[in-house]
PDB file of N, CA, C, O and CB in Angstrom:
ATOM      1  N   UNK A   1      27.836  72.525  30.175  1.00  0.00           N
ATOM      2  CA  UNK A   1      28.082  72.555  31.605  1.00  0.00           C
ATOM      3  C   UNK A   1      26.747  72.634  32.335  1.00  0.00           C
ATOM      4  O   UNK A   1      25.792  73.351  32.039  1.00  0.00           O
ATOM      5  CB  UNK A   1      28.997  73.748  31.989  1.00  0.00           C
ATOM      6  N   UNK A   2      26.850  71.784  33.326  1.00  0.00           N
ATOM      7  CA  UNK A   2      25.891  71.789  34.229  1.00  0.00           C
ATOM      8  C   UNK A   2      25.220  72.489  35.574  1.00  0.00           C
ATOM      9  O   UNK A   2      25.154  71.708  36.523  1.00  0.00           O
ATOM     10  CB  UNK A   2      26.073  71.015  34.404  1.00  0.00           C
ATOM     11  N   UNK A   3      24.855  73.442  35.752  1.00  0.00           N
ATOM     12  CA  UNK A   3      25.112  74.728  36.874  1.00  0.00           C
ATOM     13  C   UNK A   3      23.577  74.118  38.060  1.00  0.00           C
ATOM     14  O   UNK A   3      22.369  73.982  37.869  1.00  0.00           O
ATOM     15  CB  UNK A   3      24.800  76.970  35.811  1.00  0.00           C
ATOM     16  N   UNK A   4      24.731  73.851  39.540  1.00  0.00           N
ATOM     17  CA  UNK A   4      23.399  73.552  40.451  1.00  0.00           C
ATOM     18  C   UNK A   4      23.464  73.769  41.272  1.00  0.00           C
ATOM     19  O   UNK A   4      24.189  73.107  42.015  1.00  0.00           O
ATOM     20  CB  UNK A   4      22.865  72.592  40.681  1.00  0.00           C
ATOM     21  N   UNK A   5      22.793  74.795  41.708  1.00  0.00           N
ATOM     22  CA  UNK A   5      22.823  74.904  43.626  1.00  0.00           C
ATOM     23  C   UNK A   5      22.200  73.999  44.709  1.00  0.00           C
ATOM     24  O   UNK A   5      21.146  73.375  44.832  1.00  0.00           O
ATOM     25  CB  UNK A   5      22.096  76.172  44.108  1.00  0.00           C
ATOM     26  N   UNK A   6      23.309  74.202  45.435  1.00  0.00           N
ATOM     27  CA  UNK A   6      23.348  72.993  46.370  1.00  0.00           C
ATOM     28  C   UNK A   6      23.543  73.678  47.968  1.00  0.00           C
ATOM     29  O   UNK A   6      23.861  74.829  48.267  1.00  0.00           O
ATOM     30  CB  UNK A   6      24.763  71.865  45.884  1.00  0.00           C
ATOM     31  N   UNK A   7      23.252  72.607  48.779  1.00  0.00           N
ATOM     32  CA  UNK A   7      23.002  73.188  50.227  1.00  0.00           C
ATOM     33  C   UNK A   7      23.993  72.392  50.928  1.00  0.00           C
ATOM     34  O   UNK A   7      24.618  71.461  50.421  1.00  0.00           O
ATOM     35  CB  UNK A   7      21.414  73.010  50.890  1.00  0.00           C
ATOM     36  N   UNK A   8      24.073  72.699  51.808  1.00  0.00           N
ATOM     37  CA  UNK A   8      25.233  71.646  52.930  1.00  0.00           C
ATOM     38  C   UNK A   8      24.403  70.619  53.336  1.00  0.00           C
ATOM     39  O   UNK A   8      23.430  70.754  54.078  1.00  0.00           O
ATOM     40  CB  UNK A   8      25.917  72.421  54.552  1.00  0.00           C
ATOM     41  N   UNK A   9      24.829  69.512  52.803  1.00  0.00           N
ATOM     42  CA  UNK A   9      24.037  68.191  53.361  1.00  0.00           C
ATOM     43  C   UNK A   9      23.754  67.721  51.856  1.00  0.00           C
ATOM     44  O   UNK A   9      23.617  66.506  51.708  1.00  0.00           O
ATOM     45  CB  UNK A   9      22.429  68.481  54.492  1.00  0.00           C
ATOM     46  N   UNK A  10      23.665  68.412  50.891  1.00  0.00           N
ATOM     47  CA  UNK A  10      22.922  67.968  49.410  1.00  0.00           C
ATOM     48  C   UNK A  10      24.318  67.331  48.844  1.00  0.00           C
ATOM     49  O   UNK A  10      25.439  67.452  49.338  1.00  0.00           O
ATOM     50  CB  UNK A  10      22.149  69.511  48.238  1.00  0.00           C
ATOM     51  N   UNK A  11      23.923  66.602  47.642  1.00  0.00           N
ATOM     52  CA  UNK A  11      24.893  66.214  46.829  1.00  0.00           C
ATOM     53  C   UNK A  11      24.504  65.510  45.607  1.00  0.00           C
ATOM     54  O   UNK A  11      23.316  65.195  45.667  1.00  0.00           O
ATOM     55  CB  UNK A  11      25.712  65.500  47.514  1.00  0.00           C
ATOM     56  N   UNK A  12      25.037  65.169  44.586  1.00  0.00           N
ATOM     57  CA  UNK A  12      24.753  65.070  43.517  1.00  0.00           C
ATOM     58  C   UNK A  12      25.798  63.550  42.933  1.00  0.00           C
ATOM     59  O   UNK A  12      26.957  63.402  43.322  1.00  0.00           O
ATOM     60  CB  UNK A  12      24.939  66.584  42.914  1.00  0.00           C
ATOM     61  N   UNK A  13      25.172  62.657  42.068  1.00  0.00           N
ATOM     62  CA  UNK A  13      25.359  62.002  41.824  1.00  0.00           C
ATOM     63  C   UNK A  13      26.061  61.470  40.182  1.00  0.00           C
ATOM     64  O   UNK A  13      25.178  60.979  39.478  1.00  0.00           O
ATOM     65  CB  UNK A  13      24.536  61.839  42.363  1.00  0.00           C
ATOM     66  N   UNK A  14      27.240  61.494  39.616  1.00  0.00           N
ATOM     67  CA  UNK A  14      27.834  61.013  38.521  1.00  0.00           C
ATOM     68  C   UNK A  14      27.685  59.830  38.119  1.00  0.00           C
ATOM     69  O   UNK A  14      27.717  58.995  39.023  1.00  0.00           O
ATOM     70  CB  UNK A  14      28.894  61.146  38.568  1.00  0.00           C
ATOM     71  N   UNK A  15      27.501  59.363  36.872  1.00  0.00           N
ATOM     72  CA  UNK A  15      27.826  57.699  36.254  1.00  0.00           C
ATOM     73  C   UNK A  15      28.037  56.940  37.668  1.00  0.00           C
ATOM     74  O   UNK A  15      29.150  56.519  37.986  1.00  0.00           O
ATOM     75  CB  UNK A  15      29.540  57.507  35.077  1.00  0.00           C
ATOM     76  N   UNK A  16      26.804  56.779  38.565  1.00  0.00           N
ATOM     77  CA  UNK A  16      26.380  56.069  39.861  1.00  0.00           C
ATOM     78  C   UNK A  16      27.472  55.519  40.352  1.00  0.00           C
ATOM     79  O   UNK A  16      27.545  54.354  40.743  1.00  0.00           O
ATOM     80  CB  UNK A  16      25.336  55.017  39.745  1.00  0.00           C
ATOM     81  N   UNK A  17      28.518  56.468  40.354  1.00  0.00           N
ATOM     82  CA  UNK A  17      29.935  56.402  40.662  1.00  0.00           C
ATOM     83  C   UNK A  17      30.852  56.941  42.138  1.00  0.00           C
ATOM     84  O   UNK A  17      31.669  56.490  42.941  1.00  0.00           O
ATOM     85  CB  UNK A  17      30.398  57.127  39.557  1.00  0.00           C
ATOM     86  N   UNK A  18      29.909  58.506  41.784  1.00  0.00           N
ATOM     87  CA  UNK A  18      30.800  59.403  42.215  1.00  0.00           C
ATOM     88  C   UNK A  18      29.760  60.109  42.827  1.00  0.00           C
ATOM     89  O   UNK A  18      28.648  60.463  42.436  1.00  0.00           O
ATOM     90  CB  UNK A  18      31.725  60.111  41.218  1.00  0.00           C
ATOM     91  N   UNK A  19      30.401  60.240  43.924  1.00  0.00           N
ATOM     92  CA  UNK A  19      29.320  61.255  44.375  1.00  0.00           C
ATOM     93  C   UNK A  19      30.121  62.867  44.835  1.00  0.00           C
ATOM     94  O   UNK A  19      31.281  62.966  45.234  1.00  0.00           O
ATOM     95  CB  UNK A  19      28.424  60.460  45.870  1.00  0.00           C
ATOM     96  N   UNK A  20      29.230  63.910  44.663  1.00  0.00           N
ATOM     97  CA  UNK A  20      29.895  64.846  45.081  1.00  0.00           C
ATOM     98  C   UNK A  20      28.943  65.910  46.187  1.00  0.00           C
ATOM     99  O   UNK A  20      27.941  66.589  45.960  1.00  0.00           O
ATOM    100  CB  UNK A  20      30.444  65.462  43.789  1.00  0.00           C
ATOM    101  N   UNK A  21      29.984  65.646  47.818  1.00  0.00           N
ATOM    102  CA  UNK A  21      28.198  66.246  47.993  1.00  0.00           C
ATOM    103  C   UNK A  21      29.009  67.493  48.564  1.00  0.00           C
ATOM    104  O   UNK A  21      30.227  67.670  48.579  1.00  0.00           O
ATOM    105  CB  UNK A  21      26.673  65.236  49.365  1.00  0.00           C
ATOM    106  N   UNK A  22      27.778  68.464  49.121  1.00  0.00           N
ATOM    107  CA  UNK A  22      28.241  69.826  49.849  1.00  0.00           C
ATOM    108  C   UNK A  22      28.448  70.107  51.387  1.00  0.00           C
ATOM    109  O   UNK A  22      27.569  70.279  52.232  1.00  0.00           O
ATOM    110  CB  UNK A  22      27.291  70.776  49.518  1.00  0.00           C
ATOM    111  N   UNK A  23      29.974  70.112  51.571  1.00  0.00           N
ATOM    112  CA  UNK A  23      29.768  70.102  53.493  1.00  0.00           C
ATOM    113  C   UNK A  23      29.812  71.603  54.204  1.00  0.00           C
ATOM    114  O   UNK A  23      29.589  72.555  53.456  1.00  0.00           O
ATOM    115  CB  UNK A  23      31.312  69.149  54.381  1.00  0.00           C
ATOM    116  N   UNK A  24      29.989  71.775  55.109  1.00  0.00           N
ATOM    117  CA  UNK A  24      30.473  73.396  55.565  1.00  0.00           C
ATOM    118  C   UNK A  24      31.505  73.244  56.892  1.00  0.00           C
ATOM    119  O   UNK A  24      31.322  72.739  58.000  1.00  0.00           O
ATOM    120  CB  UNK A  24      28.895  74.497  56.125  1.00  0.00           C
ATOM    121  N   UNK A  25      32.463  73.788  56.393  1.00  0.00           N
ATOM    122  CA  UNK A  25      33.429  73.976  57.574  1.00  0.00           C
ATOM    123  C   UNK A  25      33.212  74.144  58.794  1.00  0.00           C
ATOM    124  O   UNK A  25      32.038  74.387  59.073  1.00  0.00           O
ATOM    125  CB  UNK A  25      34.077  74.829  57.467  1.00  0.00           C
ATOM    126  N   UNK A  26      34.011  74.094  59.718  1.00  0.00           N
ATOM    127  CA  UNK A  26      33.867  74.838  61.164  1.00  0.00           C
ATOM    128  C   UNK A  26      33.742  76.345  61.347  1.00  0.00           C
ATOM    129  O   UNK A  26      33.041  76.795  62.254  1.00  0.00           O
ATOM    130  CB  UNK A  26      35.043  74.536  61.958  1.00  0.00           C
ATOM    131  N   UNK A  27      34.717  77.503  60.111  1.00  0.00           N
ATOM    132  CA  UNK A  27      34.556  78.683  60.069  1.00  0.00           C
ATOM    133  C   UNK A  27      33.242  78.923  58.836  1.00  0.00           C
ATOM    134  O   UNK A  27      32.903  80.059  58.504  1.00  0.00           O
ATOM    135  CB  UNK A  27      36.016  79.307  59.833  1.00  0.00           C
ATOM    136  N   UNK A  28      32.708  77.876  58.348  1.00  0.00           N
ATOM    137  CA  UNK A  28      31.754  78.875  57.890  1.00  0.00           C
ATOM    138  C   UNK A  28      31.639  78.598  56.111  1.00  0.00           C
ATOM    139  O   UNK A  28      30.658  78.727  55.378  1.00  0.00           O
ATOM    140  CB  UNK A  28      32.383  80.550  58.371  1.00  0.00           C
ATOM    141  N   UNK A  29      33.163  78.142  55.758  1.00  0.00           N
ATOM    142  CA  UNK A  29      33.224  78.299  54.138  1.00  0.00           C
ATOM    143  C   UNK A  29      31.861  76.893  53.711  1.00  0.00           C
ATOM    144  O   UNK A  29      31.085  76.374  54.513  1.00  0.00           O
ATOM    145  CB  UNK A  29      35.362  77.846  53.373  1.00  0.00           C
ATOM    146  N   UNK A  30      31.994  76.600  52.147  1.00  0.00           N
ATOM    147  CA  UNK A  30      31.838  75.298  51.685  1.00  0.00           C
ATOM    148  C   UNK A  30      32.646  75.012  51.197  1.00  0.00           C
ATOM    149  O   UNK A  30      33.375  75.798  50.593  1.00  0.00           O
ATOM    150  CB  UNK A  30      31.019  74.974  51.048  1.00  0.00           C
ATOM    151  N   UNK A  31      32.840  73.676  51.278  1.00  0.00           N
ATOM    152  CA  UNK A  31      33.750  72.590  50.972  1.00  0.00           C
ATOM    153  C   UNK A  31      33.140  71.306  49.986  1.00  0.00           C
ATOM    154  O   UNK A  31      31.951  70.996  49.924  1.00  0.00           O
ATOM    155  CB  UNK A  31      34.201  72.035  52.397  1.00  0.00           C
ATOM    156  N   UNK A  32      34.003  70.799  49.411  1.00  0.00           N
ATOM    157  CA  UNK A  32      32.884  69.604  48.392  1.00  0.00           C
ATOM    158  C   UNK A  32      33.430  68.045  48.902  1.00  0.00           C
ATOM    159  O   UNK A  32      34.611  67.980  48.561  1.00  0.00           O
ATOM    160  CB  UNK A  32      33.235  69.760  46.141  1.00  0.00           C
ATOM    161  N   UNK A  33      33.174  67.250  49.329  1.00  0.00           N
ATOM    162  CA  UNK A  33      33.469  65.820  49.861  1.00  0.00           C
ATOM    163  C   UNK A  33      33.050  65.416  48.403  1.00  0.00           C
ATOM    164  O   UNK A  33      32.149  65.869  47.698  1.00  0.00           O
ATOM    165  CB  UNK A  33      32.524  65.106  51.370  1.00  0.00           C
ATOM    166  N   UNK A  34      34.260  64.122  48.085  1.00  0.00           N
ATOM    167  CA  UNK A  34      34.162  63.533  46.809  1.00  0.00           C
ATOM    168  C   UNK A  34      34.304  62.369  46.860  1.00  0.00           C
ATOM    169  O   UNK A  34      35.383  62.015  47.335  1.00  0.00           O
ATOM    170  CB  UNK A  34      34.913  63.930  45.940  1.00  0.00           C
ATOM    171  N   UNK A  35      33.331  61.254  46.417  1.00  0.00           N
ATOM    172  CA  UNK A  35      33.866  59.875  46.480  1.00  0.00           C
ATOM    173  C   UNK A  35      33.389  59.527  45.563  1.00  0.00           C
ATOM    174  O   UNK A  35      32.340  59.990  45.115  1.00  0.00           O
ATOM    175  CB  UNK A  35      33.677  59.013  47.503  1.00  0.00           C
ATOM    176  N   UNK A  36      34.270  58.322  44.896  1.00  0.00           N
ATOM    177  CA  UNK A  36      34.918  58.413  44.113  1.00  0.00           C
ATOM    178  C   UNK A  36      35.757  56.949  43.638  1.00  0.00           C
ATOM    179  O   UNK A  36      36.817  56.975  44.264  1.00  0.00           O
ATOM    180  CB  UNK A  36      35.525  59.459  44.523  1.00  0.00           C
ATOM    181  N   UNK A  37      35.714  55.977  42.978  1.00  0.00           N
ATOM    182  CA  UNK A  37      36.476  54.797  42.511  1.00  0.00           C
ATOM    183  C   UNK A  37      37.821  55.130  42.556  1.00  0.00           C
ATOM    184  O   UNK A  37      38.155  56.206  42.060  1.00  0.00           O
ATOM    185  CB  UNK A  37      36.121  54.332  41.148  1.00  0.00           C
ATOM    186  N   UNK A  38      38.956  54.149  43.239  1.00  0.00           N
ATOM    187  CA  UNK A  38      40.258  55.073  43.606  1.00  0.00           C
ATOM    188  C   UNK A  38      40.640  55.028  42.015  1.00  0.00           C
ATOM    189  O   UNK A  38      41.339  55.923  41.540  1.00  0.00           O
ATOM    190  CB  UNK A  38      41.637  54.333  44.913  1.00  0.00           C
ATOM    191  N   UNK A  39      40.194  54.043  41.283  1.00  0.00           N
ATOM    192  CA  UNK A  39      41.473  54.468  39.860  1.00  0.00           C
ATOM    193  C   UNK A  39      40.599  55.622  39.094  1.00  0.00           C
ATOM    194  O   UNK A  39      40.809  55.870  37.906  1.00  0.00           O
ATOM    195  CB  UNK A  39      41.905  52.788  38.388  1.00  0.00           C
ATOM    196  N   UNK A  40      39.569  56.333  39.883  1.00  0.00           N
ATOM    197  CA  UNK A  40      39.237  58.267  38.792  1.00  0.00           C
ATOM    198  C   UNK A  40      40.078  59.190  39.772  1.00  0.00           C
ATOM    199  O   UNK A  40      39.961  59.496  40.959  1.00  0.00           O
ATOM    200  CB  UNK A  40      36.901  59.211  38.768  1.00  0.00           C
ATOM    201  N   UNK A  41      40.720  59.413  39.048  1.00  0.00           N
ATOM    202  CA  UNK A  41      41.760  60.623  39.236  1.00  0.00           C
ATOM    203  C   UNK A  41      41.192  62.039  39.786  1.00  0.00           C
ATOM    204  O   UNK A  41      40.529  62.864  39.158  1.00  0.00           O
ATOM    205  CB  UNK A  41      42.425  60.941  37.787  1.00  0.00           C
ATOM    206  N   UNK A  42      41.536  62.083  40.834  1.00  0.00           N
ATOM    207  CA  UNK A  42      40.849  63.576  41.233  1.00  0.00           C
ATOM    208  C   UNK A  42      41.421  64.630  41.448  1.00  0.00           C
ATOM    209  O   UNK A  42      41.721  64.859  42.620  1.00  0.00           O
ATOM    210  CB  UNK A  42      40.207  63.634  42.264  1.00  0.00           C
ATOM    211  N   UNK A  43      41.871  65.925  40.096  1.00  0.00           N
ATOM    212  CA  UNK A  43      42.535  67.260  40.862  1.00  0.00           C
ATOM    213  C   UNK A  43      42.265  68.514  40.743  1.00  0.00           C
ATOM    214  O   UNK A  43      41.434  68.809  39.884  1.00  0.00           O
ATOM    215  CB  UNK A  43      43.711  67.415  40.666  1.00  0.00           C
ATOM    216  N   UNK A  44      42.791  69.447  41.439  1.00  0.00           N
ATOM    217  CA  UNK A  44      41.884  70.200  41.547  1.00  0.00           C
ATOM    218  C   UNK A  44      42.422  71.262  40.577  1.00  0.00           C
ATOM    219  O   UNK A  44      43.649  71.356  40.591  1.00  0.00           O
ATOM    220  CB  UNK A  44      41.572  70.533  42.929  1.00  0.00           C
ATOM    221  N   UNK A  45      41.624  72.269  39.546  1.00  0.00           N
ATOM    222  CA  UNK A  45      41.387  72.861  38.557  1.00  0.00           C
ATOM    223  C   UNK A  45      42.633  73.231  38.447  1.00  0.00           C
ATOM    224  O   UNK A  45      43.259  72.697  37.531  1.00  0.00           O
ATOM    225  CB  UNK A  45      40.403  73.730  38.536  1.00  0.00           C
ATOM    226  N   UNK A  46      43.493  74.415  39.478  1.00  0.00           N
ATOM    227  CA  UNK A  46      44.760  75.046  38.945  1.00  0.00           C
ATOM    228  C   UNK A  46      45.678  73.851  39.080  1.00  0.00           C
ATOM    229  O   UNK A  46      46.209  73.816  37.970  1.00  0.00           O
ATOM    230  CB  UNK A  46      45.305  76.435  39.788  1.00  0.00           C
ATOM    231  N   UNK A  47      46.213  72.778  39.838  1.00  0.00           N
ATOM    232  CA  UNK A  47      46.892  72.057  39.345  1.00  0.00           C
ATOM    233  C   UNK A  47      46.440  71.607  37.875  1.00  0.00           C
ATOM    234  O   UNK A  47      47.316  71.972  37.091  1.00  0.00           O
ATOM    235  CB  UNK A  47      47.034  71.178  40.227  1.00  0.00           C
ATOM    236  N   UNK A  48      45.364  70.927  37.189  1.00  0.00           N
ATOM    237  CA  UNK A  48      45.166  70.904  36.054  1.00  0.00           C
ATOM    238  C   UNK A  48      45.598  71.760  35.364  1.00  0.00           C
ATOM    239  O   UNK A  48      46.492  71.234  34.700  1.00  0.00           O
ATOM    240  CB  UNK A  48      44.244  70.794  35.875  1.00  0.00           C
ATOM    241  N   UNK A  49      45.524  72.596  35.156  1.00  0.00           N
ATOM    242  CA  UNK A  49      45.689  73.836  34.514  1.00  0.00           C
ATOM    243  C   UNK A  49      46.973  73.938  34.218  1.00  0.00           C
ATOM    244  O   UNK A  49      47.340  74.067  33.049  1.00  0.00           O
ATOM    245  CB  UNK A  49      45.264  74.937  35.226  1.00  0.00           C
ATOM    246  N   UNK A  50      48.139  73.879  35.628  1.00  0.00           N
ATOM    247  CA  UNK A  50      49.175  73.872  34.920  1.00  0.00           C
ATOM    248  C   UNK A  50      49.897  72.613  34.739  1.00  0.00           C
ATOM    249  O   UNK A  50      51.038  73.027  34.532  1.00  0.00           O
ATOM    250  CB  UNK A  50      49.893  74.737  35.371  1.00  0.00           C
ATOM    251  N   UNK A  51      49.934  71.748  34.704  1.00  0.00           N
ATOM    252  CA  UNK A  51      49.880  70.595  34.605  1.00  0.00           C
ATOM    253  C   UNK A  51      49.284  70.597  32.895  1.00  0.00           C
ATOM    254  O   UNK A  51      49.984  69.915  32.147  1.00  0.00           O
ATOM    255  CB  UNK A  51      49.023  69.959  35.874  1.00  0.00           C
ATOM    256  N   UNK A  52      48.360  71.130  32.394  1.00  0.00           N
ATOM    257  CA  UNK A  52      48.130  71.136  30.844  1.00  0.00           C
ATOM    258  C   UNK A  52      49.404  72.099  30.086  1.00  0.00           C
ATOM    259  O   UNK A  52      50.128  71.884  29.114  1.00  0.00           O
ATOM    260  CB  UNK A  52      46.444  71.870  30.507  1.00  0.00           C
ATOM    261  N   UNK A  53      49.299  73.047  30.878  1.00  0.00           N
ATOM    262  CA  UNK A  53      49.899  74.516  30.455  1.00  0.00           C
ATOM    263  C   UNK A  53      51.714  73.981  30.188  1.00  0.00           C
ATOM    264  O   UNK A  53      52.533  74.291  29.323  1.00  0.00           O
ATOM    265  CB  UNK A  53      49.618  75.995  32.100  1.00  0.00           C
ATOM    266  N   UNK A  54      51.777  73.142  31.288  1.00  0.00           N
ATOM    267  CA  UNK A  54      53.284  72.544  31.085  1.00  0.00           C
ATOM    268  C   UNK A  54      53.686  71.501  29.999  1.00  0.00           C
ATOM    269  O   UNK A  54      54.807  71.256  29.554  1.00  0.00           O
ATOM    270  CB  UNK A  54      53.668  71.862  32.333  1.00  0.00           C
ATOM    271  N   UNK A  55      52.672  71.039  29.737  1.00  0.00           N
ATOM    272  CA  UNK A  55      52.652  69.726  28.661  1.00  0.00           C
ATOM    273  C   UNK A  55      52.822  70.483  27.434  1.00  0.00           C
ATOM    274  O   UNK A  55      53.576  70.122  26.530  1.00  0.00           O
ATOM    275  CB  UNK A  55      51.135  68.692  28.593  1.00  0.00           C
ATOM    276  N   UNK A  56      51.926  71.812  27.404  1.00  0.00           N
ATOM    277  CA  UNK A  56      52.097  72.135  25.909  1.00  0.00           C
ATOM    278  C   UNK A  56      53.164  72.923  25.751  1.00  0.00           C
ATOM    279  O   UNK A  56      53.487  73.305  24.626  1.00  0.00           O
ATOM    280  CB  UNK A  56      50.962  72.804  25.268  1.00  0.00           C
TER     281      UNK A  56
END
């Protein structure tokens, strides 16, 4: 695993695919903007999760 801190405005680049960069809300949080080829599947960890958890 790859561990990187990032700033609002920064973003990082996948198989010159995907980009994932860092935005910031109106109240304050961060948020991640993802783009992305529509046929890569994008979800987010706890749906995965159970979505695995149900299969097995």
């Amino acid at each position: 695993m790859l561990v990187l801190g990032r700033r609002p405005g920064e973003y990082i680049v996948i198989n010159d695919s995907i980009i994932v960069k860092v935005v910031k809300s109106e109240n304050g949080d961060l948020r991640l903007a993802i783009e992305a080829p529509q046929e890569i599947n994008i979800v987010r960890g706890e749906i995965y999760e159970a979505e695995k958890e149900e299969a097995s």
